[in-house]
C-alpha positions as CSV (number, residue, x, y, z in Angstrom):
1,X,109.1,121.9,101.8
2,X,112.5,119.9,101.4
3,X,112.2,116.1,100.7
4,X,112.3,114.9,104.3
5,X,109.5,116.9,105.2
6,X,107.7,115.6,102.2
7,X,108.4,112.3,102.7
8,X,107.2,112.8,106.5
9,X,104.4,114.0,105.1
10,X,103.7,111.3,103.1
11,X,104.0,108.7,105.5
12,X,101.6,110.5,108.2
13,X,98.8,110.6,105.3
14,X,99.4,106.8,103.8
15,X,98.9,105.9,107.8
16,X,95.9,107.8,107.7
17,X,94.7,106.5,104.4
18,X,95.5,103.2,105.8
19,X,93.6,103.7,109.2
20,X,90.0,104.2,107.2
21,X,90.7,101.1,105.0
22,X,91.5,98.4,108.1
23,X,88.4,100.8,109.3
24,X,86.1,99.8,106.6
25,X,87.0,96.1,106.8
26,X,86.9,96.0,110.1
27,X,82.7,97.0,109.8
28,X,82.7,94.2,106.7
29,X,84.3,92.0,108.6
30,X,83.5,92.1,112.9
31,X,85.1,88.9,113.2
32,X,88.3,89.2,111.7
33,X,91.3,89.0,114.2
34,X,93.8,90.0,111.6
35,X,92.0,93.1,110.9
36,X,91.4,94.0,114.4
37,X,95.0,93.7,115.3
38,X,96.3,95.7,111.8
39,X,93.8,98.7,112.8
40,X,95.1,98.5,116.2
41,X,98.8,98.3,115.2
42,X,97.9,101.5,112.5
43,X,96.4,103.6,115.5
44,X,99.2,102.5,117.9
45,X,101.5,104.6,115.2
46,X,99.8,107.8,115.7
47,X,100.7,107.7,119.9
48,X,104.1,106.4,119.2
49,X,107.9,108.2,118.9
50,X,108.4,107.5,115.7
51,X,105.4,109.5,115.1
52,X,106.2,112.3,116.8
53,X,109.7,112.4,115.2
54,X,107.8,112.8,111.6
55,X,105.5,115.7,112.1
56,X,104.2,118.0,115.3
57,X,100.7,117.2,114.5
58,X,98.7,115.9,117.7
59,X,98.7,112.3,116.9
60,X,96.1,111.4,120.1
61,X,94.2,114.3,118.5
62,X,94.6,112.9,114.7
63,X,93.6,109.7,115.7
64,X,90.4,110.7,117.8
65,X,89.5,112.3,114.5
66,X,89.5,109.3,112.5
67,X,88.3,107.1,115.2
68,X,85.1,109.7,114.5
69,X,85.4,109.8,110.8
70,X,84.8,106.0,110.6
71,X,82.2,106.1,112.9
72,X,80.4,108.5,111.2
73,X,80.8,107.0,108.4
74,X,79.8,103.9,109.9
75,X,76.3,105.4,110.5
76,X,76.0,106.7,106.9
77,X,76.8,110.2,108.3
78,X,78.9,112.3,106.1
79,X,80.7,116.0,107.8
């Protein structure tokens, strides 16, 4: 792996990383517009170019899976 693709890489996950958090506050905190919109914004990168320019990962597939992650985890339900 050369240090583009690494860096890709890296980016791709900290989104990821970053989608659960604005996840979990969003369940702490229903009410919160700011949160709301930065979860929204965070998912929006996964469907955008710029996205798709960084890695050939399905990002309407990647996100679906967090969506479910969070939900699950959400419920208490681990997988």
């Amino acid at each position: 792996m050369d240090g583009y693709e690494a860096l890709a890489n890296a980016i791709v996950l900290q989104a990821a990383e970053d989608y659960r958090l604005l996840a979990r506050l969003r369940a702490r905190n229903p009410h919160s517009e700011r949160i709301a919109a930065l979860l929204e914004q965070t998912g929006e990168f996964f469907l955008s170019r710029w996205y798709g320019a960084l890695t050939a990962v399905d990002g309407a597939m990647l996100l679906r899976r967090l969506e479910n992650e969070c939900k699950y985890r959400k419920k208490g339900v681990r997988h």
